[in-house]
N, C-alpha and C positions, 0 to 999 in steps of 0.2 A: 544596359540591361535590356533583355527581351521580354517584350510583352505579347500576350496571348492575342490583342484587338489589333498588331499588326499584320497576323495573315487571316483576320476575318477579310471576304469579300463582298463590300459591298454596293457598287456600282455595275460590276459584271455581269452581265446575263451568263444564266447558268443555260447550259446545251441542253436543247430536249432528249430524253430517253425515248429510244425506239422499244415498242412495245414488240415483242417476240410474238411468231403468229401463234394462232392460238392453236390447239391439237382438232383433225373436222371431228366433226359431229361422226358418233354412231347410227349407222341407218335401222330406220325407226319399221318396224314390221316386217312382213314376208317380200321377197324378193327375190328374183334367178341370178344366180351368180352364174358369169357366163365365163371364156365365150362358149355361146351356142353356135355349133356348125350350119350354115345355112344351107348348105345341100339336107344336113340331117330334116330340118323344117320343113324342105321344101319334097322331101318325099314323105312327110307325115300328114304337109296341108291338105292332100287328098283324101286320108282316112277319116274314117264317122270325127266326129264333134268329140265323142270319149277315151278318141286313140289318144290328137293333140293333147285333150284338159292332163291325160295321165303322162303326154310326153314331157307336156310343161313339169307336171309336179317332180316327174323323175331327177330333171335337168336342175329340178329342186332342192330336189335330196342329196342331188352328187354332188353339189355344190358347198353346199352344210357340212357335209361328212367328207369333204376334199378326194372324193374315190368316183371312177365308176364302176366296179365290179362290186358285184355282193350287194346291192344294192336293197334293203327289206323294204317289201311294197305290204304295206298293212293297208285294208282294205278302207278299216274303220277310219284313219288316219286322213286317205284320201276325201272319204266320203266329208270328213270335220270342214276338211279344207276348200275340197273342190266341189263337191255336192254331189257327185259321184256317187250310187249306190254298189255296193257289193260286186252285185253281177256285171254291171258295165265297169269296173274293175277286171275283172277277168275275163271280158270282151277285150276289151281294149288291149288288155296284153296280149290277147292273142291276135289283132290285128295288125300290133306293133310286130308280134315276134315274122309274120307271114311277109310282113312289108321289111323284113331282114336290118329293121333298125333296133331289139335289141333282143341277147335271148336271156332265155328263164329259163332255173331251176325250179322244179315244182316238186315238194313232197308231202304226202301225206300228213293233214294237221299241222303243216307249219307255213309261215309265211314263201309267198315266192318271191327268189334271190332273184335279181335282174342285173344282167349284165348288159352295159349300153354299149355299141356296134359302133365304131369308128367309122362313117361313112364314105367312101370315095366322091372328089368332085364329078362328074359330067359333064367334059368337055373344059372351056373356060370362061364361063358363068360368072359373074361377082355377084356377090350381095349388096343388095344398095342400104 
């Protein structure tokens, strides 16, 4: 007759279980989801201080929204984020659109659409 206490094991060490990695962490706040073109940077890093702060936010928003066309630049938004008022808002876009890194749609009462300009490298430069 079979008994149940002949396939208890009791001298055997039992194998460790490997623990499954775990899922990463979601990232915690604002961030630019890249990549960012470094030629694009490096013909912005010349423009006033409110070309970059709105190049960044852009680079911002296209990243969130996985697009770069059509992009809505709400003033008020920028201003929450980057401290940016109104008007250097729409400096900026105009220094960006001049410096042929991105153009706008602008119309009457409504937000302007911004599309970002795929920029050509210069020469063979790397980014470090």
């Amino acid at each position: 007759m079979i008994t149940i206490n002949e396939f208890r094991m009791t001298d055997v060490v039992t194998p460790e279980i490997k623990k499954k990695p775990t899922a990463r962490k979601r990232q915690q706040g604002s961030f630019i989801r890249g990549p960012v073109p470094c030629e694009w940077l490096r013909r912005c890093w010349p423009l006033p201080k409110r070309a970059m702060a709105l190049g960044l936010f852009l680079w911002h928003i296209s990243g969130m929204e996985k697009k770069r066309t059509a992009l809505k630049v709400r003033p008020k938004r920028v201003k929450k984020e980057f401290g940016l008022s109104p008007k250097s808002v729409y400096r900026a876009l105009h220094d960006l659109e001049k410096a042929e890194l991105i153009t706008c749609e602008r119309k009457r009462g409504r937000c302007a659409r911004v599309h970002i300009v795929t920029v050509e490298r210069e020469g063979e430069r790397e980014c470090l």
